[in-house]
N, C-alpha and C positions, 0 to 999 in steps of 0.2 A: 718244624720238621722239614725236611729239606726233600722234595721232590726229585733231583734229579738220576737220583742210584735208584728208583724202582723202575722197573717196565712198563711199560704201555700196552696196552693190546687197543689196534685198533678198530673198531666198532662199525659196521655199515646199519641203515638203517631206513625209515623214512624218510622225507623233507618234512612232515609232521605226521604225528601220533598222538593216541589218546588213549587214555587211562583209564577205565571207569571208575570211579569210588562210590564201592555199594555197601560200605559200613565206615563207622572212626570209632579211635582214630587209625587211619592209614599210614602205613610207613614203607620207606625206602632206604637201606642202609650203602646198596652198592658194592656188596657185598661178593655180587655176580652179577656177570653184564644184562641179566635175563632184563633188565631194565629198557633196554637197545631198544627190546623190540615193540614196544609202543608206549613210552614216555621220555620222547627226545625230538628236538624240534631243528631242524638245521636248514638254513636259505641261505641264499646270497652269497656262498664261499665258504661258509660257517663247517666246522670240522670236532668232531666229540673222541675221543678214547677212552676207554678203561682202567681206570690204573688199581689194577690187584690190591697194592700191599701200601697205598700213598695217601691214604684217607685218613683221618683223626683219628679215625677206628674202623682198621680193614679197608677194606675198597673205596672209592668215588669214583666218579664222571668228571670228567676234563674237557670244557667245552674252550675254542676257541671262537671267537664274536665274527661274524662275518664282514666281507671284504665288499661289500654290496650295500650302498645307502636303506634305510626301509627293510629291512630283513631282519631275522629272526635266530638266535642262537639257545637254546638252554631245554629244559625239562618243560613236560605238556603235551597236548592240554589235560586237566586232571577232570571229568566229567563229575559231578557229584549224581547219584544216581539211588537218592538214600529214600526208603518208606518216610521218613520225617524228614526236612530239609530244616538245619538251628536256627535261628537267628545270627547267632555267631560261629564265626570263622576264622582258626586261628593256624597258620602255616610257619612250622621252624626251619628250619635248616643250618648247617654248617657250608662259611663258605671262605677258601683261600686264591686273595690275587697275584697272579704271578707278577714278577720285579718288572714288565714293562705296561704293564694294563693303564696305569695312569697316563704316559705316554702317547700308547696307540689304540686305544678302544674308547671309542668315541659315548658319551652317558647315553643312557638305556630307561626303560623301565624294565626295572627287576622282579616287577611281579605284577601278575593286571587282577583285580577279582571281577569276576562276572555277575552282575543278576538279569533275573525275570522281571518285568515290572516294575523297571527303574533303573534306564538308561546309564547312571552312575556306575563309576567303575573306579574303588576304590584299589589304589597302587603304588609304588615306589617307584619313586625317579632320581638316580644319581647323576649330579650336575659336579661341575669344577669350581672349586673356591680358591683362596689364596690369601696369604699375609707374610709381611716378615721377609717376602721373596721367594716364598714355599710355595707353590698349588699343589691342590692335591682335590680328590673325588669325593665327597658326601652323599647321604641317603635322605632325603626327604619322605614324610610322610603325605599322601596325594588322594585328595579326590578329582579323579579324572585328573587333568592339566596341572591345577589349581594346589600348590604343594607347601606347607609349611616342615621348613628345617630347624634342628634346634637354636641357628643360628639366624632370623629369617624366614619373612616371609618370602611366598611366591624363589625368590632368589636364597643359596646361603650369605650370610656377609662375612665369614672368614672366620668365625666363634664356635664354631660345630669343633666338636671333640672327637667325634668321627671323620677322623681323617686316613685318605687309601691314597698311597703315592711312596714318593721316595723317602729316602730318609733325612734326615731324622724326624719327620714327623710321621712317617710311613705307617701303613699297617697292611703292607703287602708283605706276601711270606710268609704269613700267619694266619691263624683260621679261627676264625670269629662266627659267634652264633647272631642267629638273625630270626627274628618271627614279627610276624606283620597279624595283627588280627582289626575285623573290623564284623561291627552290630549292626544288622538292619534298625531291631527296633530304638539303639539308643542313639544311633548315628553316630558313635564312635568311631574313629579308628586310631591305633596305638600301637608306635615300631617299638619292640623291645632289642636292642641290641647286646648281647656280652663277651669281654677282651678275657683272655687268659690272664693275664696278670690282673685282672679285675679289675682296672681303670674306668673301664664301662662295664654296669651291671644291672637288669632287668630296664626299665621304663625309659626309652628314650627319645621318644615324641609322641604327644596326646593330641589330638585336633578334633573336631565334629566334621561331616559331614556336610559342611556349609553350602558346599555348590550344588549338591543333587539331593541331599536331607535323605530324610530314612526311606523306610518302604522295601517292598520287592523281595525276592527269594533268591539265596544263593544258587548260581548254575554249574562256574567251572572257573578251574583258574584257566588261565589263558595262557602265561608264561612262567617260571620260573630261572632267571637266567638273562634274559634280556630281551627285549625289541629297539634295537640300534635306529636312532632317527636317520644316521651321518655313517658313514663307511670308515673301517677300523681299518690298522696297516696290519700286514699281515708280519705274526713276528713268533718264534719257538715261546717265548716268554711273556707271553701277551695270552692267558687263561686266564679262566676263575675255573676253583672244583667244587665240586659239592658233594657232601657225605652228610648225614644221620638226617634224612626228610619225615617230617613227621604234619598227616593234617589232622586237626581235632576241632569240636566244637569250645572247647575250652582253653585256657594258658596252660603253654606247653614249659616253657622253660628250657635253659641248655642238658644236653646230657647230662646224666650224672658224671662226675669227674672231670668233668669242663673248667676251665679257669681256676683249676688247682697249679698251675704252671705257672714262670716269670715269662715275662715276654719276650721271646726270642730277639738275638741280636741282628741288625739289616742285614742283609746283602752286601756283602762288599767290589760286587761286580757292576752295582748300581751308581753312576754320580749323582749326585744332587743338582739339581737342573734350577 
């Protein structure tokens, strides 16, 4: 679906906000910007809009990555605030990169979990791979630093199927599900990714906990969206959006009606670099 024929509204808001979550599972569709006002996080340049009618389904939030090294761009913090706190913690969401994000927005962590009682902070970190002449962005599964990709430890080596960049290997343009969950007590953690055209489906990296092991109670996610190490250029086409956020104690899974599509054709405004 092509973003550029809908409207923006754009959104003021905090520099951070917090969400409490006092049951699951919790959800966010974006539906309406009522979201603005306290789960959106924006530092360093970083800039959000609305977009009504530009979401997989209905609405999303459109963040652009900040222009400021060390800062903060995306959804958060999500306070968990429940009478029983799970063991497990599993967060979905839908998300699409716009045609220059490979580019100019510099890897992130995409999602940080928080505990009580155990320092560990399991999370995703999208780094820069490359082969063939291609680079493009991957998602690692991470406790704290410490990141195994499907292709790859610690680093990708260029094998990862998740690939976010230009074309032809591109999967910018298009909107891909993503849930991250991870177990205090099993010391799991496990990125499920799924593409519309079904190329990638449920389970796409399994790791343990190896650096900080189990323990401890879940507190809060921290980001959803990003924490930029490195300063991003600032560019109209340089987003990620997000639509259908869902937190649970259990596997979520894509929407229903997810990945019943072919996968949309590149950009053709895009060169291959």
């Amino acid at each position: 679906m092509s973003t550029f024929a809908f409207a923006a509204v754009a959104v003021s808001g905090p520099a951070a906000a917090e969400r409490i979550v006092r049951s699951l599972p919790h959800s966010e569709n974006f539906d309406t910007n009522a979201y603005a006002s306290d789960a959106i996080w924006l530092t360093g340049g970083a800039r959000q809009t609305w977009m009504p009618s530009a979401g997989w389904r209905g609405g999303a939030a459109k963040f652009f990555p900040p222009t400021v090294a060390q800062n903060y761009s995306g959804l958060g913090q999500f306070i968990l605030s429940l009478s029983t706190v799970p063991e497990q913690l599993n967060v979905r969401w839908l998300m699409y990169h716009g045609t220059t994000w490979r580019e100019y927005a510099q890897g992130e962590k995409l999602i940080i979990l928080n505990r009580n009682g155990n320092r560990g902070r399991p999370m995703i970190i999208l780094r820069e791979s490359s082969s063939g002449g291609q680079t493009w962005e991957t998602m690692g599964a991470c406790d704290g630093t410490v990141c195994r990709y499907e292709g790859g430890d610690y680093w990708p080596d260029g094998t990862d199927r998740l690939k976010i960049g230009n074309p032809p290997v591109a999967r910018e343009a298009e909107w891909i599900s993503v849930e991250f969950e991870a177990n205090t007590r099993t010391g799991m953690i496990r990125l499920y990714v799924d593409t519309q055209d079904g190329a990638l489906s449920g389970l796409y990296i399994e790791r343990p906990m190896d650096d900080t092991g189990t323990g401890g109670t879940w507190a809060y996610i921290d980001v959803i969206g990003g924490f930029f190490n490195n300063a991003s250029t600032a560019d109209e086409n340089n987003y990620v959006m997000f639509d259908e956020l869902v937190i649970d104690s259990k596997k979520i899974g894509p929407p229903a009606g997810f990945g019943s599509s072919t996968r949309p054709q590149p950009p053709t405004n895009v060169s291959v670099q």
